[in-house]
N, C-alpha and C positions, 0 to 999 in steps of 0.2 A: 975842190972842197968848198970853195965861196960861192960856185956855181948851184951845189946840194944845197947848202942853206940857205940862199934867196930862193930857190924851189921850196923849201920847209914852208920857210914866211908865209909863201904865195896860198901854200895847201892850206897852212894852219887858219889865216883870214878866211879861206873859204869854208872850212869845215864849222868854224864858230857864225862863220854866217849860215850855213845851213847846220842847224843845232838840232840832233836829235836826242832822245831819251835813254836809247838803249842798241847799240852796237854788236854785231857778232860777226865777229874778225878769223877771219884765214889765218891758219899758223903753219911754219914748214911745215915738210913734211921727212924732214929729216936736213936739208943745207940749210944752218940757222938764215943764212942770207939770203935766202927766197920768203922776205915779207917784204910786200910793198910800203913806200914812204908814209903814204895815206895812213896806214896800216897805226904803224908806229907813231904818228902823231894822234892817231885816235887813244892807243895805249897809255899816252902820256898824257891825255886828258882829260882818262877817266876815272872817277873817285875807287871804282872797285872793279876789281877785277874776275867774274869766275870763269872757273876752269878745271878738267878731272881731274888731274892732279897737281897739288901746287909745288909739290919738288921739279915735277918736269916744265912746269910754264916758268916757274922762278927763275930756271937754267935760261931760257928764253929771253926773259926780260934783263936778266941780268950781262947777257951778252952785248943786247943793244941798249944796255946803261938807262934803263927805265926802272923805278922804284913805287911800284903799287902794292895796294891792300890786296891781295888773291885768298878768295875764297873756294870752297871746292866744291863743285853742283855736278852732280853723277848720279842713275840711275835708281839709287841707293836713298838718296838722300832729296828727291826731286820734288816730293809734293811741298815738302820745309823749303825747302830752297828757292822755289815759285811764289812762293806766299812773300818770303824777304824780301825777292827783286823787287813788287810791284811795291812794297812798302817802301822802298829805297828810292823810287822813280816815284813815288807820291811824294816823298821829302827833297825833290829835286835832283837827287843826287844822278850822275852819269855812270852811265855802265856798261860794260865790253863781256861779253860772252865767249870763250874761246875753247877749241879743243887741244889733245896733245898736239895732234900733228893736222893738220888740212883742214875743212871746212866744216861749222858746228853743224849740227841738226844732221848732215849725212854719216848714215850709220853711228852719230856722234848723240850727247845731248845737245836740247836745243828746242827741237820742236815743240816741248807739253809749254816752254816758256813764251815762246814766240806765237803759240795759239793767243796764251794770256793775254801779253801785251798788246794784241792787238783788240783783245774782247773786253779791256779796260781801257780801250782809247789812244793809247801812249804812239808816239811812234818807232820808227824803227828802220835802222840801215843796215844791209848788208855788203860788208867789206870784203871784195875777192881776193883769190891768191891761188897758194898750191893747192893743187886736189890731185889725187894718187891715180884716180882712174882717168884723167884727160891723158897725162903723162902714159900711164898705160896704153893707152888706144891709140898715142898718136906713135909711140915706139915700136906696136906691135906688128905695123907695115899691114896690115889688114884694112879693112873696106871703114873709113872713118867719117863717110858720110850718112850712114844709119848705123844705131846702135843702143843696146839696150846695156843698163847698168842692173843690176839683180841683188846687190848685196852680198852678205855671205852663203854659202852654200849650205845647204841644210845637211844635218851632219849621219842620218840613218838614209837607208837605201830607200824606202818608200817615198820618203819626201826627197829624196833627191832625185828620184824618177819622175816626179809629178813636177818639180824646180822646173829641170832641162826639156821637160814635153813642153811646158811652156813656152821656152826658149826657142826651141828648135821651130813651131810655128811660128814665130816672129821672122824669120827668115832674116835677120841682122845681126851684125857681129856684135857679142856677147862678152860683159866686164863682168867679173867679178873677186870677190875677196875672199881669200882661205888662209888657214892658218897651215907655220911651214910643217906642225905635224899631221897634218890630213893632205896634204898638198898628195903626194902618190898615191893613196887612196884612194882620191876625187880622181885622179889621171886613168887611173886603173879604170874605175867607174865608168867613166866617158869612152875608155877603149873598147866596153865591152858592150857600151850601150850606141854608141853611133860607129864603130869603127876608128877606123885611122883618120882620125881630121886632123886637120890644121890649128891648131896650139902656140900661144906666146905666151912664157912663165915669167911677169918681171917682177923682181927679185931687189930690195933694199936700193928704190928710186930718191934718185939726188943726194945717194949717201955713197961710201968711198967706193964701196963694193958692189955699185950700180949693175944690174945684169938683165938682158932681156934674151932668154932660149927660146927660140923659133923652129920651128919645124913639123915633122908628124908626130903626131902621140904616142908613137910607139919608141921613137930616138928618142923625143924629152923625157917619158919615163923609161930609159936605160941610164939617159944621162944621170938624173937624179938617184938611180940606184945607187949609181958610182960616187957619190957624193952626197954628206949631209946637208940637207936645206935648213936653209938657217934666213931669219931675217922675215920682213912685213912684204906678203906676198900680193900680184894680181897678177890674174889668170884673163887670160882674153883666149875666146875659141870665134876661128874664123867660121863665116857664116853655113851653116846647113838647109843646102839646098837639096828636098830628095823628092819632088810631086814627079816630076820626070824620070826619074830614074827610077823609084816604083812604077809605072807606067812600063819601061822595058823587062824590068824587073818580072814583071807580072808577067809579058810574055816569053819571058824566059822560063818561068813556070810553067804555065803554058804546054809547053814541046817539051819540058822532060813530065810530066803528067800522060802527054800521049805517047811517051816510050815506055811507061810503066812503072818512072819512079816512084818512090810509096814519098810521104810526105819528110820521113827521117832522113830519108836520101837527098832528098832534095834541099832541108836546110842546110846538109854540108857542102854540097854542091855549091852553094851561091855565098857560104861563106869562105870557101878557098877563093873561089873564082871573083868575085868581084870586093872579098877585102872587106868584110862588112863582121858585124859580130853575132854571134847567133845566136841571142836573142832578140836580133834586128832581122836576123834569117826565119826568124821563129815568128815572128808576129808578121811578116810578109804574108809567110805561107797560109798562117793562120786564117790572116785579111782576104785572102783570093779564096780559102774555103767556104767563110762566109759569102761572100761575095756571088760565087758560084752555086750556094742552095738558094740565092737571093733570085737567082735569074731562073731557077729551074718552073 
């Protein structure tokens, strides 16, 4: 314990020696005790606090026996609440930014004030900690050295076509956030649009009921039929790789073309036989008919 608090000491002198205006501080993301030291001595010496909701941060600060002003800045209330800060930081005053759970500005607010503060001159620290989707990536046993974060998933099928096209050229393994009532939905979605890939569903990270389901898309959605999902979801799909295998693809096409398949036959054909979905079967065939009045 006397070891922690000659550590305090040490932070606190440093952080008043480098003195910033306005702070946006990493908060769990569900284990209250995944904030860093730094963290909480910023908390404790800040005049005000915002944050989306002040029932859920009061619980926070009240655990590690801190006692701030929290005020509540959320997308509702963003252009009044932008105007305050900078008036607060014009009257000297110190200030912490925080979300419920992990780091402001992703997917959180944060951002419209942090443009401010910097186009008003102020400065500005950012204080790391939990974030849901590192914890993601690094549990999902998948390729953690490229990888694209997306946000949440768009929630109708055209824009979620257009999301994952995106995605899928990226050719890296893919983070993102859903909520747990669309969670089999989006599963479904994916099964029908790339086939059976590679899925890691994790499920209420650093919280008692920790869970990460790995495997193909077609077992995590039986798993989850069998079961209510409940809890703050991310989804990681391992990477899609298919320039190659359209290439075989295509001459698989090919030789049933020259045995007389008609093109209806042929997308079930390649969706039994190589596991694919058929409208991934469908836009093969499609692509090679183009392709072929292209040469003629």
């Amino acid at each position: 314990m006397t070891k922690i608090i000659t550590i305090r000491k040490k932070l606190r002198r440093y952080i008043m020696d480098k003195q910033s205006n306005i702070y946006f501080v990493a908060t769990p993301i569900g284990n209250m005790m995944d904030i860093t030291l730094r963290a909480l001595d910023v908390l404790s010496k800040s005049d005000i606090i915002y944050c989306e909701d002040t029932r859920n941060s009061s619980n926070l600060l009240k655990f590690h026996n801190i006692d701030k002003k929290l005020i509540s800045y959320h997308k509702f209330n963003e252009s009044e609440r932008v105007k305050e800060i900078l008036d607060n930081l014009k009257n000297g005053k110190v200030v912490s930014v925080i979300s419920d759970a992990g780091m402001p500005i992703i997917n959180d607010p944060g951002f419209v004030i942090l443009k401010e503060v910097v186009k008003n001159g102020f400065s500005f620290e950012i204080i790391p900690g939990a974030c849901a989707l590192i914890n993601a990536i690094c549990g999902s046993l998948f390729d953690a050295g490229s990888f694209c974060y997306m946000g949440f998933v768009p929630r109708t099928d055209v824009e979620r076509k257009k999301y994952f096209e995106k995605f899928q050229k990226m050719n890296v393994t893919g983070i993102f956030y859903e909520s747990p009532n669309r969670l089999l939905k989006t599963l479904k979605f994916l099964k029908d649009y790339f086939g059976n890939i590679n899925v890691c569903v994790c499920r209420e990270l650093t919280k008692l009921f920790e869970e990460y389901k790995r495997g193909k898309i077609t077992d995590v959605i039986s798993y989850y039929e069998e079961k209510k999902v409940k809890g703050e979801i991310v989804l990681v799909l391992d990477k899609i790789e298919e320039k190659s295998e359209e290439i075989d693809l295509n001459k698989e096409i090919l030789e049933l073309k020259k045995q007389g398949y008609s093109n209806k036959k042929i997308v079930i054909y390649l969706k039994e036989k190589f596991n694919i979905s058929k409208n991934k079967a469908y836009e093969l065939v499609l692509n090679y008919n183009e392709k072929e009045k292209e040469d003629v």
